[in-house]
C-alpha positions, 0 to 999 in steps of 0.5 A: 557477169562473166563466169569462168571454170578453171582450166589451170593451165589456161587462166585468163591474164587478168584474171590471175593479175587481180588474184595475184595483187594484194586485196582483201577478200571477204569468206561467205559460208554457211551456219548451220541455222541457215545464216550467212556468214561473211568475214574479211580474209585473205585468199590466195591462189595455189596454181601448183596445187589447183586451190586456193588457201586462206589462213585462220584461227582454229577457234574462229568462227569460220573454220568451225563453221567449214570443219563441221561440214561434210569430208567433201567440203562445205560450199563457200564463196570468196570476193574481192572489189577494186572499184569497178573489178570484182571476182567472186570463186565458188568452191568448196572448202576443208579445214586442215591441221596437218602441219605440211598444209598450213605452212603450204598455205602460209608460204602461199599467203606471205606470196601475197600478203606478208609473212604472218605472224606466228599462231601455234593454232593456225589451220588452213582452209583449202577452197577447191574451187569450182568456178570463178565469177567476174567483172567483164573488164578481167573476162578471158577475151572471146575465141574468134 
């Protein structure tokens, strides 16, 4: 396992390639009993606003987990498999209402995914994140 922190100006080609094509990932946080809590999303990478964004429900259960935590952030982890490539980003995630942050997090989205359909209930998760894990085949190539 290969981990890397994120110098935005510098990310590793095939790094940002395999968070550029389109995978579902899955959302890991924690319940306040202790309890993973694990759902398919959809991440993307903001690399003007150095985060990255997944779009949810109000309602559902992972932005109430994450808007119960701390102003800074609950720690989350977000992954993404493609037969022998994965990247896992750990960072910490808010819940976001304001409506300048969700269609930030939508336009990023439909980058990625397609354009979702409306949801007047729709928040965004910003995830700042603190580093980034990885199979060796989308490591940053060694310094010589």
């Amino acid at each position: 396992m290969t981990s890397w922190t994120p110098g935005w100006d510098a990310f590793p080609p095939a790094l940002l390639d395999f968070w550029t094509e389109r995978h579902l990932c899955t959302l890991s946080s924690m319940r306040a009993d202790g309890r993973p809590h694990v759902v398919p999303v959809g991440v993307v990478l903001d690399h003007d606003q150095r985060c990255a964004w997944v779009i949810t429900d109000r309602d559902s259960r992972k932005a109430r987990t994450i808007a119960s935590g701390p102003a800074d952030g609950v720690p989350v982890a977000a992954c993404q498999v493609d037969g022998p490539r994965w990247s896992t980003l750990e960072g910490r995630a808010v819940v976001l209402d304001a409506p300048d942050a969700v269609r930030r997090a939508e336009e990023c989205y439909a980058g990625r995914y397609r354009v979702p359909r409306p949801n007047p209930t729709r928040v965004a998760v910003r995830i700042e994140v603190g580093r980034f894990l990885m199979s060796s085949t989308l490591a940053p190539a060694p310094l010589s």
